[in-house]
N, C-alpha and C positions, 0 to 999 in steps of 0.2 A: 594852688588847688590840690587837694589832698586826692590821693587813687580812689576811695570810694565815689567822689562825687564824680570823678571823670569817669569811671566803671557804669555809676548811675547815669550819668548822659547820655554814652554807649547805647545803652538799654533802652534810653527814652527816644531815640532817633532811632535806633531800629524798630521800636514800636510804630512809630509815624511811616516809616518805609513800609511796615506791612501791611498798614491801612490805605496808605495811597493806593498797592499794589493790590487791593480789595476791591477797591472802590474802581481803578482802571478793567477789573475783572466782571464787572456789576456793567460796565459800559459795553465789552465786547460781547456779555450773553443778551444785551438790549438790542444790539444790531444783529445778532443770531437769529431773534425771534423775528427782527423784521425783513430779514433774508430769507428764511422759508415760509414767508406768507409772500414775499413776492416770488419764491419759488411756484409755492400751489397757485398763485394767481396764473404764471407763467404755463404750469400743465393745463389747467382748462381754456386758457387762450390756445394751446397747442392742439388740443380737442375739440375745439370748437370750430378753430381754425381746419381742420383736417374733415371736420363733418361739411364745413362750406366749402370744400373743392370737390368731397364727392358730389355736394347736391350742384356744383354749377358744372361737372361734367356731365350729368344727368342730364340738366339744363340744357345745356350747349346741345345734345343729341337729340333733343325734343325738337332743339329749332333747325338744326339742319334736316332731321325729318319732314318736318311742318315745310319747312323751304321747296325740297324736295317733291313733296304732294301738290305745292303752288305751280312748280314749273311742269309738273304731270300737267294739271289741268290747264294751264295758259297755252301749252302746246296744242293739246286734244280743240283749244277754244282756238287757236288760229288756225289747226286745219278744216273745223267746224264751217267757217268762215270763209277759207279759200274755197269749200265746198259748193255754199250757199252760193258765192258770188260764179263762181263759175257755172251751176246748171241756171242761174238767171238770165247770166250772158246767153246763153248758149238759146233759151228761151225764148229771150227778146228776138237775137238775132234769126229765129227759123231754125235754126240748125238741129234744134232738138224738139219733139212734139212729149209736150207734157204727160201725155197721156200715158198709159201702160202699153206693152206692146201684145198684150193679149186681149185687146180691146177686142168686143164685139162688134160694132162698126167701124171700120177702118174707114178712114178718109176717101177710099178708092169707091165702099159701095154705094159712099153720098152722092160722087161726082155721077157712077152710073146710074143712080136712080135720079139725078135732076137730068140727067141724059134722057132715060127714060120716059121722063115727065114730059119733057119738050117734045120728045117725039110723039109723044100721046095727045100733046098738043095741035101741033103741026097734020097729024093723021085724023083726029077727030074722035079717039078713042073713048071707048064708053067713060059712065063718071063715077062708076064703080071702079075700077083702074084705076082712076085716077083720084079718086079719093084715098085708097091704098098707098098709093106710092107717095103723095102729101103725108100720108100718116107715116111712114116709116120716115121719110124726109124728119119729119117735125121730133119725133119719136129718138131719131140718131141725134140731134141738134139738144134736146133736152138733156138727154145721154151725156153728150159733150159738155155740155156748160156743166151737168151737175160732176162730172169726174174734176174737170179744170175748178171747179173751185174747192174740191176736196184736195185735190193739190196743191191750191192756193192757200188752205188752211195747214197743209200741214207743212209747206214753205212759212207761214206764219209761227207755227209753232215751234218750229225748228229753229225760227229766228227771236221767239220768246226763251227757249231756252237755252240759245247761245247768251241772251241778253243778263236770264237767270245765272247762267255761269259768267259772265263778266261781273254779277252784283255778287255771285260767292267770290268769286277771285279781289273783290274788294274787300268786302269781311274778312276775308282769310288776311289781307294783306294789313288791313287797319289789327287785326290780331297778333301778325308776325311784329308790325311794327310797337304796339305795347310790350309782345313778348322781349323786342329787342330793347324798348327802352327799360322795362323791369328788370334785365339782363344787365344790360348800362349801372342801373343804378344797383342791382345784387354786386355788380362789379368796383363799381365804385366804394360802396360798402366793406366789400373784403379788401378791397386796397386800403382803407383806411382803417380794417380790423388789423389788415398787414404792420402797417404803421405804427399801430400800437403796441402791436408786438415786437414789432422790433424797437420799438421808442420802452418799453418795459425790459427787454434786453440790454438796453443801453444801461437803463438806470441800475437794473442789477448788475451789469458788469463795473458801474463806475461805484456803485456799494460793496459791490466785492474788491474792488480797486481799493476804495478807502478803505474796508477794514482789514486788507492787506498792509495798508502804510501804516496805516493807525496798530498793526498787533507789531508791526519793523520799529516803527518808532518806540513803541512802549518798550518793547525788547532793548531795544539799543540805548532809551530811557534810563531802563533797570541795569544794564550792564555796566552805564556810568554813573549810576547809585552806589549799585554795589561794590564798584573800585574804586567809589570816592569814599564811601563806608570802610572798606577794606584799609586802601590808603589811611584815611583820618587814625583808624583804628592800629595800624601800624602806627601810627608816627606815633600816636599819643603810647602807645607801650612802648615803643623805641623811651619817649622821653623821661614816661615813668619810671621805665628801667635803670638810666641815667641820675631821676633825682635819686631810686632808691639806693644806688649804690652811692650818690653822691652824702645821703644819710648815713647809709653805712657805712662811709669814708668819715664822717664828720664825727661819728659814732666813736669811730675808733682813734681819729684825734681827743677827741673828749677823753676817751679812755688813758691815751698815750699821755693826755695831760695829765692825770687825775695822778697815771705813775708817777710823772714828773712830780707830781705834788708831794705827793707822799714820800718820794724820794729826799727831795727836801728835806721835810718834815723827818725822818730817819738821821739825815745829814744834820739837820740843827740841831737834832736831839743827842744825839754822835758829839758834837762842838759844847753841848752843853757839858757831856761828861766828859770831854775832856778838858774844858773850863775848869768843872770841879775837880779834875784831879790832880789839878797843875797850878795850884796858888799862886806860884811865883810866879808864872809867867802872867797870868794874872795882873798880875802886881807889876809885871812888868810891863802891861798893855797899857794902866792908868798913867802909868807914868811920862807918855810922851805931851803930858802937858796940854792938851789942844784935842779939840774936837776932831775926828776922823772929819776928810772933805766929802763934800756932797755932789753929787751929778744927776741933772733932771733930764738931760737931753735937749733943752731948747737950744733954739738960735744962739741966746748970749753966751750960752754954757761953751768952752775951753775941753775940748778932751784931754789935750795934751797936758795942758796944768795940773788938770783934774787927775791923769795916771803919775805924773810927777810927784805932786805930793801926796796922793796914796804909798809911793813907794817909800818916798820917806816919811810918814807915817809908819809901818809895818818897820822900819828901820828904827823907829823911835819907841814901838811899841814894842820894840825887841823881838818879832815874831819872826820865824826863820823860817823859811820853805825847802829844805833839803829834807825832811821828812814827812810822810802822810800826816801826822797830825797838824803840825803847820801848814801844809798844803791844805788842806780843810778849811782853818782858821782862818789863811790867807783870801779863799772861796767865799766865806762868809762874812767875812770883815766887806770885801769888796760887793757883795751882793745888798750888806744892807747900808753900802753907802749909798744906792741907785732910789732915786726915787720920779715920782711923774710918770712918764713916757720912756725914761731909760727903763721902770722898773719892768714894765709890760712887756718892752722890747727882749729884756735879757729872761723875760720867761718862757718867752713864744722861741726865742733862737738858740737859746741855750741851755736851757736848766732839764738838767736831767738829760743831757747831750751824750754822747760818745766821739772820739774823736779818730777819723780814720787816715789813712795816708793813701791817699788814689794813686802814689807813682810806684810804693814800694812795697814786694812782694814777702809774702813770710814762705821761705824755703831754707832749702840747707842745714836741716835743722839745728838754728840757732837757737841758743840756750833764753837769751832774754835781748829787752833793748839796748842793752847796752852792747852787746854781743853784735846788732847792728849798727851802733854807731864807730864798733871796731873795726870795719871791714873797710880794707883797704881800697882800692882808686877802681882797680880790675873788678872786684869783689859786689862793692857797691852800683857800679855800670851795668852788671850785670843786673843785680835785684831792682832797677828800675823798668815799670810796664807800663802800660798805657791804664788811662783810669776807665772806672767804669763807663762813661759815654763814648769812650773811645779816641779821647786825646794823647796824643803823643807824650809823651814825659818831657821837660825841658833838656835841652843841653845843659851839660853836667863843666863847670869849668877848671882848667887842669889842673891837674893834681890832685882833684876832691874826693874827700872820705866819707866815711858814716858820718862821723861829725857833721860835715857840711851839710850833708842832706836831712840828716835829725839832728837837730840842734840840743847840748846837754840844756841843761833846764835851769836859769836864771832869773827869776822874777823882776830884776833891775835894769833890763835889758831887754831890747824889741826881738822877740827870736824869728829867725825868718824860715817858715814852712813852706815855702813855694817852693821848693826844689822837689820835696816830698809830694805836695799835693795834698798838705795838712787840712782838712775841713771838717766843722760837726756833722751828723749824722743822727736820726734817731736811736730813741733806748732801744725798739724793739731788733735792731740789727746786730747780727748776731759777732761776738766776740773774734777777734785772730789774733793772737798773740805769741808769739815766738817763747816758746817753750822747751825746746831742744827736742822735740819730738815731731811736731807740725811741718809736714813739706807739702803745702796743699799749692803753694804757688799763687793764691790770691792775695787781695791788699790786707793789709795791717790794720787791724780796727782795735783800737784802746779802750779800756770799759767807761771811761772818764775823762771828763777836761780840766786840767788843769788851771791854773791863774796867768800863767804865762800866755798860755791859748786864747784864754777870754779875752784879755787886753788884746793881743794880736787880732780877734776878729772884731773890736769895737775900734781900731784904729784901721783895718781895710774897709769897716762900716763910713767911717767920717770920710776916709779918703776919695 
């Protein structure tokens, strides 16, 4: 998948995380609005509730009033009562004379004038006297009955409106007891306005509850959105970054190759003119009679034969390798006897190679290679380093010179670079070569491979 479309993904998944993050925003302001309408519902239950405890303390004071006034009058009506019954008693028994005590006939002038009378009797007294004294007699007695029953009426009345106050002390009481049960049920009523208010408490606390978890959850939601966005969004430019350079590694093989191509291509052309300016030898390459050998690289294919008689080939075709032009020739002869899979092979490993020595350093300013393969046992000991990954050099075995360690350069023979730490190496690495000036202390890097080399690394290839 190429960076714009993964870039355009990016964009397309964060677009979707901002609409989620919309639409979770679109749910919180939905519960907002129905949180402050069970708000305002909550203030006028709060108000309404606060008008019903002043009107039932009102209430309450009415009836302990009302109470109050009942046990006035039930008291005033029992001593009303003990009243009555006691001047009755007192009545019946004699003890008390109904009457007033400023009466104009007392009891005492009735007994004297029937005293009176009798003796007017007994004497013979005119009947004039004694019609008088009948008459005041009759006259006191009239007297008496009409007082005693005015007394009596107003013991009656007295006792209608004790009766009158027992039938108000009932009303009052059938009142106090409506009052109380109107009370009861005002009571009951605000117990269960109580109820409700607190049962609307509830429900707004457990809605403020939820859109408490619901705003935690959405949060903690988007936190692992956005670290999984974050994340994804690293790794993919982590990996991106990785193919690009892995392009622009592949880029630059391409390039590396293209050199090698062209390098070639300079080399052949090179071998062509000196083809052309060397008839004889020419003439001396037709002449080994026989097709150059061929090598594909298969299974059945023989390395070893196949470098055998290349070399005698090159012997037969007269072509000598002690100087760069033969070396070239010798390069090219053997490069276009490869075909198949060898051909592929020796282009990707070696064409257009350089050739370096990981164990041996260019110092002391030595004039040229040969210079190092003059150095004696002490000499050469020393110019051995470790390679660039950081291997040891081998043990050196006694007595060994340059020679040993750089091998002079025989094409007819397997030359052995492992003392050295002889291996190809790209074009673009830069040259060291012992020039009687160079004390840089680093390995030795050749501009070229030679024919002796290339067999060397297609027979560590077989092995």
């Amino acid at each position: 998948m190429c960076l714009t479309s993964q870039i355009n993904k990016l964009e397309s998944d964060l677009s979707k995380q901002e609409q989620y993050i919309k639409y979770l925003y679109s749910v919180i302001e939905g519960h907002e609005e129905e949180i402050e309408d069970l708000r305002k519902k909550n203030s006028k239950l709060r108000v309404q509730l606060k008008d019903a405890l002043e009107t039932s303390s009102f209430k309450e004071e009415c009836i302990v009033s009302l109470e109050q006034k009942i046990d006035e009058i039930e008291n005033k009506n029992i001593e009303l009562k003990e009243r009555i019954l006691e001047y009755s008693s007192k009545v019946n028994n004699g003890v008390m004379d109904p009457r007033p005590t400023h009466d104009a006939f007392p009891l005492g002038g009735l007994t004297s004038a029937a005293v009176r009378l009798a003796q007017l009797d007994n004497r013979a007294a005119p009947m004039s006297e004694y019609q008088h004294s009948m008459k005041r007699i009759v006259d006191g007695l009239e007297e008496l009955i009409k007082r005693s029953k005015e007394t009596f009426d107003a013991l009656r009345g007295e006792q209608d409106r004790a009766n009158g106050l027992d039938r108000q002390v009932g009303v009052l009481r059938v009142e106090v007891w409506r009052i109380g049960q109107r009370y009861l049920k005002w009571k009951r009523k605000t117990h269960n306005e109580r109820e409700a208010i607190i049962q609307h408490r509830r429900t707004i606390h457990n809605w403020l509850t939820r859109y408490n978890d619901d705003t935690e959850a959405l949060r903690q939601r988007n936190d692992r959105n956005s670290r999984r966005a974050r994340d994804l969004y690293q790794r993919d430019t982590t990996r991106l970054r990785r193919e690009k350079n892995a392009c622009i590694q592949q880029a630059q093989n391409w390039r590396g190759r293209e050199r090698n191509a062209q390098n070639r291509i300079n080399n052949l052309n090179q071998q062509i003119i000196n083809l052309q300016n060397n008839p004889l030898q020419l003439q001396n390459t037709g002449m080994a009679g026989y097709p150059p050998p061929r090598f594909s690289g298969k299974a059945d294919d023989d390395l070893d034969d196949y470098i055998k008689n290349y070399r005698l080939y090159l012997t037969a075709a007269g072509i000598a390798t002690n100087n760069a032009a033969g070396k070239q020739r010798a390069l090219a002869l053997f490069q276009s006897c490869l075909t198949g899979d060898a051909t592929h092979w020796y282009e990707a490993k070696l064409a257009g190679k350089k050739w370096r020595l990981n164990h041996v350093r260019c110092g002391n300013a030595l004039a040229n290679m040969s210079a190092v393969q003059a150095l004696n046992n002490a000499n050469i000991t020393l110019a051995m380093i470790n390679a660039p990954d950081g291997t040891a050099p081998p043990a050196l075995p006694a007595g060994a010179t340059g020679v040993t360690v750089v091998p002079i350069h025989n094409v007819h023979i397997d030359e052995d670079w492992s003392l050295a730490g002889g291996c190809p190496v790209d074009a673009a690495t830069a040259d060291n070569i012992p020039n009687g000036v160079l004390n840089n202390n680093n390995h030795i890097v050749l501009p070229d491979i030679n024919i002796s080399q290339v067999i060397l690394v297609y027979l560590l290839k077989i092995s």
